[in-house]
N, C-alpha and C positions, 0 to 999 in steps of 0.2 A: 504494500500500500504506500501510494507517497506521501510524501510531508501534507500536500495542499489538500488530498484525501482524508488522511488523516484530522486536520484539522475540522474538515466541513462535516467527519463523522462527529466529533465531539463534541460543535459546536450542537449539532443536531439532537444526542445525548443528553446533554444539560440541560436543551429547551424542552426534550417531552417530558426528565422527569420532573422540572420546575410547572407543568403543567399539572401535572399530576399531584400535583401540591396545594393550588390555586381554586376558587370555586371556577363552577363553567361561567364561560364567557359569559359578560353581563351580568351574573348576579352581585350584588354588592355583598358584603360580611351581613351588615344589617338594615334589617327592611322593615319601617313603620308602616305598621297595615292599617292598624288604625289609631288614629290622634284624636287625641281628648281621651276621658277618663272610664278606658277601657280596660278593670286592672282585673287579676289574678285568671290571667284566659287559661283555657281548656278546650282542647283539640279532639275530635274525631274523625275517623277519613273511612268513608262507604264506598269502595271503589274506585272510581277515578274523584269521586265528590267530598270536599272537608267541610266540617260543621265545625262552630265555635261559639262558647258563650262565656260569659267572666261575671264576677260579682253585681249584685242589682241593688244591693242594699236596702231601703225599703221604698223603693219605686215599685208602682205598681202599675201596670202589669210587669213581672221582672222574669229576668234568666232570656233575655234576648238575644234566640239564635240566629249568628250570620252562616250565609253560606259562601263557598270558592271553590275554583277549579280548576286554577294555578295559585294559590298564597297567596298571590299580591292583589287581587281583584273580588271584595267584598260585599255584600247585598243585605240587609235584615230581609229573615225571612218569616219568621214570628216569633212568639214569647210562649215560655213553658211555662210559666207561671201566674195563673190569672188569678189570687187572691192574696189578702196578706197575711203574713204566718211571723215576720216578724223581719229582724235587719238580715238579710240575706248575702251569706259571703262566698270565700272561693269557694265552684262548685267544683264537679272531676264529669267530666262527657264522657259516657262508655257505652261500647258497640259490643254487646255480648250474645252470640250467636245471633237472633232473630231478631231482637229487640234492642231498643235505646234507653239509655237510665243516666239521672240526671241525680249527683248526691251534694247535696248542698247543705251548709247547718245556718240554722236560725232560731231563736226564740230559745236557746241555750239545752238545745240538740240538733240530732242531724235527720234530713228528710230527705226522700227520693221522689221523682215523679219519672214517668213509663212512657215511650210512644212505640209503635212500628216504625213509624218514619219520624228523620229529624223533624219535619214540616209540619206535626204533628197529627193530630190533637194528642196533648196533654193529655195524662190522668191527673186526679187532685192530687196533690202532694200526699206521701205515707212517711209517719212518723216512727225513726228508728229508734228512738227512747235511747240515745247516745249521745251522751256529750261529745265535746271536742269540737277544733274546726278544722279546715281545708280539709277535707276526706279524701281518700284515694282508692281506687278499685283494683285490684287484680284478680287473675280467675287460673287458676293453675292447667295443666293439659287436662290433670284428669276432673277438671269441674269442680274441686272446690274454691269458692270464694271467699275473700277476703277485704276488708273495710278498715286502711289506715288512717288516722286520725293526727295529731300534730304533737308533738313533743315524743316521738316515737313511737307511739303506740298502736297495736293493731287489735282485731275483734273478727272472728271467722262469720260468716253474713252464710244466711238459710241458702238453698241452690236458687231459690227464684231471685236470690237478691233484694229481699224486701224486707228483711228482718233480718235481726240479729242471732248466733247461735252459741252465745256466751259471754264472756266476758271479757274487755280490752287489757292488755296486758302491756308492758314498755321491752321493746324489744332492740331499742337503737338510739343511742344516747349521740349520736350527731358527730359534726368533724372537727376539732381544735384547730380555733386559725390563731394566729400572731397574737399576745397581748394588748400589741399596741395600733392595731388596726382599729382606726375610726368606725365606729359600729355603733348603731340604735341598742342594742341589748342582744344576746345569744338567740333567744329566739327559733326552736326550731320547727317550722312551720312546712305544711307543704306539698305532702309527702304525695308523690305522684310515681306509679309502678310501673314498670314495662318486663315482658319475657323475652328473652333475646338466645339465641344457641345456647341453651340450658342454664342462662344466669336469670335472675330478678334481678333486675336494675332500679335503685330506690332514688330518686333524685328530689331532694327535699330545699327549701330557703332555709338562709339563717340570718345574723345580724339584724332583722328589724326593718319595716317594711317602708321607712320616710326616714326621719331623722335627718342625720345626716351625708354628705352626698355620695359618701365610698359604705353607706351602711348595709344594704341590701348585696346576698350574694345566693348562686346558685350553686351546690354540691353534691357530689353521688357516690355512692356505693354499690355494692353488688354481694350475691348472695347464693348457692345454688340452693336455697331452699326459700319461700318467702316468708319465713316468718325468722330468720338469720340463722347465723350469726353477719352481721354484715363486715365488711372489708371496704371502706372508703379510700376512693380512688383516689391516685396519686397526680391527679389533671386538677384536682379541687384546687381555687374556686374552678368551676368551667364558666362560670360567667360572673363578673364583678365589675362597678365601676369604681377606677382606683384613683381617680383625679376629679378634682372638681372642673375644671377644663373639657372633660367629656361630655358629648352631645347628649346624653341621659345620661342621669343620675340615680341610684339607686336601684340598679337593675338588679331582676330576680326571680321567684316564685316562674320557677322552667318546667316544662313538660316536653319529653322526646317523642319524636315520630318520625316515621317514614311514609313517601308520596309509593305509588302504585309500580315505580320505576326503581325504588328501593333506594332514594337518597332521604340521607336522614337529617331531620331538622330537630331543633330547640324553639320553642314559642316562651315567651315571658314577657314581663315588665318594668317600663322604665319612665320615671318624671323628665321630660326633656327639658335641660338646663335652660333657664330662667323664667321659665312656664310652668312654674308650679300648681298655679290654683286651675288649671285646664287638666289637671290627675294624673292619671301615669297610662300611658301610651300601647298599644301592641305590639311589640317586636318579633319579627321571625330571622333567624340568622342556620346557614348547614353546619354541622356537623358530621367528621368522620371517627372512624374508628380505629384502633389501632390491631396491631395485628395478636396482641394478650389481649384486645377484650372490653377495653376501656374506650368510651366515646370522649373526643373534645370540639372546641369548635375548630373551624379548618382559618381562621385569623389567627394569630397571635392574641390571645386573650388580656392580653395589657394593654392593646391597641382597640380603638375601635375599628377601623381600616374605615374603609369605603362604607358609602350610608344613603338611604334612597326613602322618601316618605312618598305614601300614595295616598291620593283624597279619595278614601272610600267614607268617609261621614258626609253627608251631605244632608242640609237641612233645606228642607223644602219650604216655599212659601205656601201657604192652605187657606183655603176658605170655605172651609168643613163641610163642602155637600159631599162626601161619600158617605156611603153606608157605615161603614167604619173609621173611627182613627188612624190615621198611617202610623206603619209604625215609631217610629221617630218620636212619637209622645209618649213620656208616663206621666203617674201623679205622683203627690207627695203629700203629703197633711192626712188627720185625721178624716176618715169617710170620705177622701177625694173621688175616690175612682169609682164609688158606688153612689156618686154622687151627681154625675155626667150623665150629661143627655144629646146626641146629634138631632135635632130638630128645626125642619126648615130649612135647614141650609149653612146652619149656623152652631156651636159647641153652648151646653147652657150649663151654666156651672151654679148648684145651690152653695149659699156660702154657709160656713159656721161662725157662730159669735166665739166659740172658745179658740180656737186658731185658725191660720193662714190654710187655706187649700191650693195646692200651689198644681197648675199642667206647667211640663217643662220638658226640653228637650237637648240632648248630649252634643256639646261645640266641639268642632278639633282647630275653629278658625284662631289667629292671634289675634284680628281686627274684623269686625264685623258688624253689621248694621240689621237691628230687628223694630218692627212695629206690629201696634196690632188696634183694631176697630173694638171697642167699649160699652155693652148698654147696660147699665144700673139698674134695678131696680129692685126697691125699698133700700133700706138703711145698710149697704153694705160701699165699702171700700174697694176697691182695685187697682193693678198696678201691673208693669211691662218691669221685668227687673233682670239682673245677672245676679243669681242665686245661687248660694250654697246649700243652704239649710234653714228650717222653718224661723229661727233666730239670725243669721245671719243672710245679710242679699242687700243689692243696692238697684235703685233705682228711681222711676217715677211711678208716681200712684195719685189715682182721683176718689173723691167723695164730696157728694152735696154740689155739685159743680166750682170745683176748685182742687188745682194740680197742687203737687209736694214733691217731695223726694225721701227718699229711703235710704239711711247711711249706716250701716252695719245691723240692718234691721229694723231700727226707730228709724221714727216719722212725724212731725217734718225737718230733714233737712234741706235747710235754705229755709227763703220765704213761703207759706202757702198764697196761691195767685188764684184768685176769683176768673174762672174762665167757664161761665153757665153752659155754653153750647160745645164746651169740648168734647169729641167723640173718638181720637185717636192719640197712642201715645207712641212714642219712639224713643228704645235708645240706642246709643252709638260708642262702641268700643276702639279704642284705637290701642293697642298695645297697652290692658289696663289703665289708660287713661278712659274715663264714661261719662259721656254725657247725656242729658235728657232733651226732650222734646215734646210739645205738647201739638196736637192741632184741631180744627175744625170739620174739617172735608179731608183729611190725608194729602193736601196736596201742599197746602203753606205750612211749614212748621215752625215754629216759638221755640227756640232754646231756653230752657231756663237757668235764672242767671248763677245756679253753683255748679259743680262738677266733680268727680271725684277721684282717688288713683287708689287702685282695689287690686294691687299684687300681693299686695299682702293674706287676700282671704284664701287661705292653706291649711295644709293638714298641719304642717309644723307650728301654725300662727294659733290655728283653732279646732285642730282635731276633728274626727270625726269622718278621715279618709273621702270626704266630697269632692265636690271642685264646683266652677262656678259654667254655671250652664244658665239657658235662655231661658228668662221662665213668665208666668203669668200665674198673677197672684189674686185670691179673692177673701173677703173677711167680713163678718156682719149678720147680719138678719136681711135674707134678700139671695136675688136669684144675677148672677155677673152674663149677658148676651157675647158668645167670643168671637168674634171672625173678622177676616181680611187680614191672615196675620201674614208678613212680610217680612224676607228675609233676604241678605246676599253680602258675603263675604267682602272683603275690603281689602285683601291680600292673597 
């Protein structure tokens, strides 16, 4: 062989196996699927088809499943959960022979609900009489199942999967990281199972799920038995943010899978840096495996490499003549959702004197522009606001004909303004800078003269793992008329 041979073989050498190193062309290390506060997701894949849904906390109707059929391109396609049972957190999505099961804890146990198809229908939720949270399923070859819970612990579950068949036991006491790593608390949360060439693969969070911005981490073990002893892997963290410089922060709470072609992926969550009160985001990023057994991601996991966000949230403008709600809306407050009416043409919402009944809908925009049409009647208040929670939201609101403003939930701030014929309210977010708007007809709008800057309303500032989404609000003795609500991004 000659020299110039030679070399053109080896340049050739280095390129396929640096190839073979690399994801495939175009995909980037990390992919936000969805933006805004889509936390503690949970994966299943029917074929060529993926299902996912993430914590709903107590929105109702909650456990909103999207569908996809490459990762990156996402759709709601209903909710599995049409009542309320109580704050609903990470659930675990499992495809177990025929059927679909959804395990979720709430109201200081854990519950499942049943379909055929992800698309549903629903069963009503079934009460496992189980403490703990984030549940996790696995189902051995030979059919027995198992139900792990968070701080290690697991609970062997009847063969239909709908009860329990004893009692939880602590079987994996988690991975020792550094002293001196910045972390929320040890925390082991999470526990999500996979079977793989004869291991149980346990891949649980630790560190704490906000805090601070290197707090949230993903880790795994393996096991040939599922109920251990386990052996935590030597790739731990497989996913961590180690800098505050990182486009998400606090990533974590992973679940492993593989597409129908058998490349294997990581799903989890992360707060994107300096966007905290919009929650914590969807990420999907591949992973491979090594040749003992162990999965990591195929970046340099101190790096985040390359990074790609898709707008799959999209908020629609509505003016509620369909048959139903799209889904894009839940509620919030006491008796909201039982509380709604489409009629006419129009959303009619009864209010309560004891709290705020709040319809609202999940933002991934930074900037964005919402209004919505007003009719009162009797003794109740209303208002267009960016909402956290029944105590905390900012905006504008009317009663008795005369507009306000709303600043960490009290009312009024600024001046209250006498405007008898106002029937439309607007407000306008620019990078948590908000301001209000009031009008007549929707077409001339009145700023009102205060404004406010609401980076602050967070989980680190106020707890409560929310974030701040669109929302409309009602309060009083009296019935709020909802429609012509308008929407459209600003970025």
């Amino acid at each position: 062989m000659s020299i110039t041979a030679f070399l053109i073989f080896l340049c050739f050498s280095l390129l396929s196996g640096r190839a073979a190193q690399e994801p495939s062309a175009g995909s980037p290390s990390i992919q936000a699927v969805l933006r805004g506060d889509y936390a503690d997701p949970t994966i299943v894949r029917a074929g060529g088809d993926f299902y996912m849904t993430h914590s709903s906390y107590t929105y109702t109707p909650g456990l909103l499943v999207w569908h996809s059929k490459d990762l990156k391109h996402w759709e709601r396609v209903c909710h599995a959960l049409h009542k309320f049972i109580g704050d609903v957190w990470a659930p675990d999505f499992v495809h177990y022979k025929d059927k679909f099961y959804i395990y979720f804890p709430a109201a200081g146990t854990n519950w499942v609900v049943t379909a055929d198809r992800p698309e549903g229908p629903w069963n009503e939720p079934g009460d496992l009489h189980l403490r703990g949270i984030d549940p996790g399923h696995i189902a051995t070859p030979d059919g027995k199942r198992y139900l792990y819970v968070d701080s290690g612990r697991v609970v062997e579950l009847a063969p239909d999967g709908l009860s329990v068949a004893g009692e939880p036991r602590r079987v994996y006491d988690g991975w020792t990281y550094p002293e001196d790593w910045i972390v929320e608390g040890f925390y082991s949360e999470s526990p999500k199972l996979t079977y793989k060439d004869g291991y149980y693969y346990l891949t649980t969070a630790q560190g704490g799920t906000a805090g601070p911005s290197t707090s949230h981490m993903v880790v795994s073990a393996r096991s040939k038995n599922p109920l251990g002893p386990w052996e935590n892997s030597p790739f731990n963290p497989i996913v961590r943010t180690w800098s505050r410089a990182e486009k998400y922060w606090s990533k974590g709470h992973g679940t492993i899978f593989a597409d129908a072609a058998g490349q294997w992926y990581i799903i989890y969550h992360g707060y994107e840096n300096g966007y905290a009160p919009l929650g914590r985001n969807t990420l999907i990023e591949p992973i491979e495996w090594t040749k003992d057994g162990w999965f990591k991601t195929v970046r340099d996991p101190k790096t985040e490499g390359s990074r790609r966000s898709f707008k799959n949230i999209t908020i629609e403008s509505d003016d509620f003549s369909g048959p139903a709600l799209k889904l894009q809306w839940q509620f919030s407050g006491p008796g909201a959702f039982e509380s709604h009416a489409l009629k006419d043409g129009t959303l009619k919402l009864t209010a309560s004197s004891d709290d705020y009944r709040v319809l609202h809908s999940t933002i991934g925009d930074h900037s964005y522009e919402a209004s919505v049409k007003l009719g009162l009647e009797g003794d109740v208040e209303a208002g267009l606001v960016a909402y956290y929670n029944n105590k905390i939201f900012a905006g504008v609101g009317t009663k008795d004909g005369a507009v306000f403003g709303y600043a960490k939930g009290v009312s009024p701030f600024g001046p209250t303004i006498k405007v008898p014929a106002v029937k439309y309210l607007k407000i306008r977010m620019v990078e948590f800078d908000l301001q209000f708007f009031h009008s007549q007809d929707g077409k001339a709008w009145t700023p009102c003269p205060n404004s406010l800057e609401v980076s602050g309303y967070h989980q680190n500032m106020l707890g409560g793992f929310s974030s701040l989404k669109v929302g409309i609000l009602v309060k009083g003795k009296g019935t709020v008329t909802i429609d012509d609500f308008k929407y459209r991004a600003l970025n």
